[in-house]
C-alpha positions in Angstrom: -14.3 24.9 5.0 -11.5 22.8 6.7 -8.0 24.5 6.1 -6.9 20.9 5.6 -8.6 19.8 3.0 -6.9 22.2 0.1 -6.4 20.3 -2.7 -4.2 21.5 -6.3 -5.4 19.8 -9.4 -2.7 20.3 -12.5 -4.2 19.3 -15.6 -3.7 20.7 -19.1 -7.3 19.4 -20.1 -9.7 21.7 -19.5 -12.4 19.3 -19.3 -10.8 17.0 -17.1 -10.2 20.5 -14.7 -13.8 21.3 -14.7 -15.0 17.8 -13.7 -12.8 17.7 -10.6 -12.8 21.0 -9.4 -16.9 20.3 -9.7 -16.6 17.1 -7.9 -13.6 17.9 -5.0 -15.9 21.1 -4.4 -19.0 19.0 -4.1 -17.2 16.3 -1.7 -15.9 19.8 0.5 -12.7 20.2 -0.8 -11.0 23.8 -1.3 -9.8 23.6 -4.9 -7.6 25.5 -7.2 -6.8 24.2 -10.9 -3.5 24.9 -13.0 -3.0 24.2 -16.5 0.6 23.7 -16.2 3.3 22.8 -14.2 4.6 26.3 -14.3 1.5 28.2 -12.9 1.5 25.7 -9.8 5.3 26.2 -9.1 4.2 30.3 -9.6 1.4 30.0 -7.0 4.0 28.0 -4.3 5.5 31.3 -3.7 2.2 32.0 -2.4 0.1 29.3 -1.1 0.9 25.8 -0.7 -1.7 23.0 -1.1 -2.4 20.0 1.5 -2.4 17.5 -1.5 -1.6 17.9 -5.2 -3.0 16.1 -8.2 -1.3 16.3 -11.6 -1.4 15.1 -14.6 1.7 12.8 -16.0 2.0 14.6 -18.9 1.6 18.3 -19.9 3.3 21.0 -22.0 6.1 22.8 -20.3 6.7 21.6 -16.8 4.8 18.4 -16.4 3.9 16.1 -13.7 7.0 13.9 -13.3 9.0 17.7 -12.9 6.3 19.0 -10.4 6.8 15.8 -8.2 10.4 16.4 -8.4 10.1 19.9 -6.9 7.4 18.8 -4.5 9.6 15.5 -3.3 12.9 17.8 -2.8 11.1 21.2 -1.5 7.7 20.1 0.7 7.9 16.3 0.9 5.0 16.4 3.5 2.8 17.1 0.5 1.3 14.1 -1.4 1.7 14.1 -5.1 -1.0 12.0 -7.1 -0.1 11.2 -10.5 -2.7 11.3 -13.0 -1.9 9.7 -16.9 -3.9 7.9 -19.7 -0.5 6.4 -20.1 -0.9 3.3 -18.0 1.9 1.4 -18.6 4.1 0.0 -15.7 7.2 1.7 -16.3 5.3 4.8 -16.2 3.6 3.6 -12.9 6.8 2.1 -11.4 8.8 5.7 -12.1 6.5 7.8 -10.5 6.4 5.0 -7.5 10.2 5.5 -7.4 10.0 9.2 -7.7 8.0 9.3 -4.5 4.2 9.7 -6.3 1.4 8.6 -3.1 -0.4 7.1 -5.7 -1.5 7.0 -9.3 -5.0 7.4 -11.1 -5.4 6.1 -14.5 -7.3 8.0 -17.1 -10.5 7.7 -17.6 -10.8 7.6 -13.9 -14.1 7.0 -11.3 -14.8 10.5 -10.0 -15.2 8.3 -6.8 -12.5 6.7 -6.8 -10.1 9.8 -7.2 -12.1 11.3 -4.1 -10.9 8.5 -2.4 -8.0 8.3 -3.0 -7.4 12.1 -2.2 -9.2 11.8 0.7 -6.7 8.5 1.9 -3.5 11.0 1.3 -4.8 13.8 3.4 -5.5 11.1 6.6 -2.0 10.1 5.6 -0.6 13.6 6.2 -2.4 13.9 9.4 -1.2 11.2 10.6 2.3 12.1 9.5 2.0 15.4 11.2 1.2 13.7 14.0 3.9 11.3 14.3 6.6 14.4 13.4 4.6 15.7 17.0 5.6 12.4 19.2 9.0 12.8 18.1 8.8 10.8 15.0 7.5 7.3 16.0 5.0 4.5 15.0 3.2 3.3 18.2 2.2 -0.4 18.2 0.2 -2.2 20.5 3.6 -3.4 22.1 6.2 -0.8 21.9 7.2 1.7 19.2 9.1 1.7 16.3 11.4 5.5 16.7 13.2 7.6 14.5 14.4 10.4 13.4 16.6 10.1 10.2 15.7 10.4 6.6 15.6 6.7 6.2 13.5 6.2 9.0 11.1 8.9 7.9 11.0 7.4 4.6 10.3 4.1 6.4 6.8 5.7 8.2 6.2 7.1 5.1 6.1 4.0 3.8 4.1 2.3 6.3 1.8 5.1 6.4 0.9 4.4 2.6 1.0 0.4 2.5 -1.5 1.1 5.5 -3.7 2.6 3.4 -3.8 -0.1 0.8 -4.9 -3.7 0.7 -2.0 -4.7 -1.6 0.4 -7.5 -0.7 3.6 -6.3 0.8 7.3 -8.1 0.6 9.5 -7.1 3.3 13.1 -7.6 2.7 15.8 -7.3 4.9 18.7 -8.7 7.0 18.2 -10.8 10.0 17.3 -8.4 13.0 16.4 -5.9 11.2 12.3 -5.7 12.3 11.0 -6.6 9.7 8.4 -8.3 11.8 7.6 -5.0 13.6 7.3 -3.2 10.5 4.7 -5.5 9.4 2.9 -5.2 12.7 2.6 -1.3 12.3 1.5 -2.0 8.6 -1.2 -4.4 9.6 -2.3 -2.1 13.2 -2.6 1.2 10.9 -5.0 -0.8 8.2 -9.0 -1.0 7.9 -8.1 -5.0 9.1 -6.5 -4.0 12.7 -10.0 -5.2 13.9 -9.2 -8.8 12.9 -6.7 -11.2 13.5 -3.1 -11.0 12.2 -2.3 -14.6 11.4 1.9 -15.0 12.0 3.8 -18.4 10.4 7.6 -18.3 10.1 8.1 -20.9 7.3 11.5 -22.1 8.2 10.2 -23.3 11.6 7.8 -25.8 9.5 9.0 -28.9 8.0 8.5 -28.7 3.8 6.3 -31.7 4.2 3.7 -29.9 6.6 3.9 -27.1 5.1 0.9 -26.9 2.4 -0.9 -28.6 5.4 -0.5 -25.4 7.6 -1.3 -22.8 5.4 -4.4 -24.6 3.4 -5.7 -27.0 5.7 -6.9 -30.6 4.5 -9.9 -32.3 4.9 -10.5 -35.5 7.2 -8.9 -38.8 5.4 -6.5 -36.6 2.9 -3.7 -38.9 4.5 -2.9 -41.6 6.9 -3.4 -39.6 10.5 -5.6 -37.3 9.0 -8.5 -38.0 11.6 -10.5 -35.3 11.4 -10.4 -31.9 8.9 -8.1 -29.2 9.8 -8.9 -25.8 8.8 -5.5 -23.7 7.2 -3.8 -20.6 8.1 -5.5 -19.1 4.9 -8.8 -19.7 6.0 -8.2 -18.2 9.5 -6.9 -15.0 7.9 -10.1 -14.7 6.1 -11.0 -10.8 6.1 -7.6 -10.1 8.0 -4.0 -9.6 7.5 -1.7 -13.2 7.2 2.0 -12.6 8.0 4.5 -15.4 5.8 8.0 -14.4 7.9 10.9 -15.8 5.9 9.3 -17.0 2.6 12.5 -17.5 0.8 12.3 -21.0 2.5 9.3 -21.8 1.3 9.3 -24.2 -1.9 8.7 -23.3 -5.5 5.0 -25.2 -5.9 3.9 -24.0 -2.4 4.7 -20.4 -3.7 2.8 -20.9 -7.1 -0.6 -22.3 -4.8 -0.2 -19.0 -3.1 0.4 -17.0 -6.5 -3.0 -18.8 -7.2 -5.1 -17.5 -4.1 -3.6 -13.9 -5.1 -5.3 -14.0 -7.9 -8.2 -15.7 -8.2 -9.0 -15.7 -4.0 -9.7 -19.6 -4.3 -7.6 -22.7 -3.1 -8.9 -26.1 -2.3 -7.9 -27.9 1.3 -5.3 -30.9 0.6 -8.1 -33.6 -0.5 -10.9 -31.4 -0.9 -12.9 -30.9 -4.2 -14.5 -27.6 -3.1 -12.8 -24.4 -3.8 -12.6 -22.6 -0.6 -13.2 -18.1 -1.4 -10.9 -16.3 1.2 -10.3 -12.5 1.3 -6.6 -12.2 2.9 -4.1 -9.4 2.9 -0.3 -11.1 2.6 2.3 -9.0 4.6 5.5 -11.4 3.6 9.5 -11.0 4.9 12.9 -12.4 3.7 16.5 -11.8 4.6 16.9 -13.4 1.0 17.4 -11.3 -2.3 14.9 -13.5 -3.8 16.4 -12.6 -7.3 19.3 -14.2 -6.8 17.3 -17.4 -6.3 
């Protein structure tokens, strides 16, 4: 069994010990279950695990304390939170806390394996990058460094890479945000397609809706023939939105509305067009403020 594949499950419910441990061992996983936080800080002092799952909350020590020890003491270890307490302040403190990722109970048995499975590539890859004296190698160039900020960065990129979330990018002018999203989208399971790039402050607001959703042939005077959208190009890839803080308030609600339900309609079309994209989107704006 791979030496890599170690995996800590911390869980005060015995029944939700047995099923991993069954499962993780079924998938080819080396696994060792704790029900506390204090037996898995007692068992550092003599192993150390490649990823650790725990529970949110347990008796004694629980997960948020474990993922405090793990962030300050081995930070190369991923910490998966577990919790039947799904609520987002929950989810965004373990987020901020530096959690890889959070399961909530009751959980696919599936789903968990992937997800352990996702943070042990991570690592690896990690590893890797700590070997080629810390950098992120894109298709044109690198992005280096060594400090902590920067290897919070990779860390960063590493995860987003692994997800098919949307991604905000904020930052001052000059600051790469545009190579950051680059490493995000060569790193995913879409670097096989296209990655779709529009810098909204270099389109006039009156075009705008026209370039990222297309519009059918006589939607307008000089509409000649149909034009298909930036959307529907990044269909099953990655579309990159640089400085969206241009971008008006009713083109930003169309886009909440693909988010969410996949679907928009070309400018004079009355069928809804289905598009699976991935939004990587940048501002030098603080965005609240607006």
């Amino acid at each position: 069994m791979s030496k890599s594949k170690k995996v800590w499950v911390a869980d005060d419910d015995e029944s939700i010990r047995f099923v991993l441990e069954k499962g993780l061992v079924d998938a080819g996983f080396e696994v060792s279950v704790f029900e506390d936080g204090n037996e898995v800080v007692n068992q550092l002092d003599l192993d150390k695990p490649n990823v650790l799952l725990t529970d949110l909350k347990m008796p004694g020590r629980d997960g948020m304390d474990l993922l405090d020890t793990f962030k300050s003491e081995f930070s190369n270890i991923p910490v998966i939170m577990m919790t039947a307490h799904s609520d987002l302040d929950t989810t965004v403190d373990a987020f901020e806390n530096g959690a890889w990722d959070y399961i909530a109970k009751p959980f696919d048995l599936n789903d968990a394996i992937s997800k352990i499975s996702k943070a042990l590539d991570e690592r690896k890859i990690r590893s890797k990058k700590r070997n080629k004296e810390d950098e992120i190698t894109l298709d044109k160039g690198k992005i280096i460094g060594k400090s902590p900020a920067m290897q919070d960065l990779f860390n960063s990129i590493g995860k987003l890479s692994h997800s098919d979330s949307t991604v905000l990018l904020v930052g001052e002018s000059g600051t790469g945000k545009e190579l950051v999203a680059r490493a995000i989208y060569e790193h995913s399971e879409r670097a096989d397609k296209k990655l779709i790039s529009l810098n909204m402050a270099d389109i006039p607001i009156e075009l705008l809706e026209s370039e990222l959703f297309g519009y059918e042939k006589g939607a307008f005077t000089g509409a000649e023939k149909k034009k298909i959208g930036r959307f529907e190009q990044a269909h099953k890839a990655t579309l990159f939105l640089d400085e969206i803080g241009d971008m008006p308030y009713e083109t930003q609600t169309r886009i909440l509305r693909v988010l969410s339900s996949g679907e928009f309609y070309r400018i004079g079309g009355s069928e809804p067009i289905t598009v699976d994209v991935r939004i990587i989107a940048a501002t030098n704006q603080n965005l609240n403020e607006k």
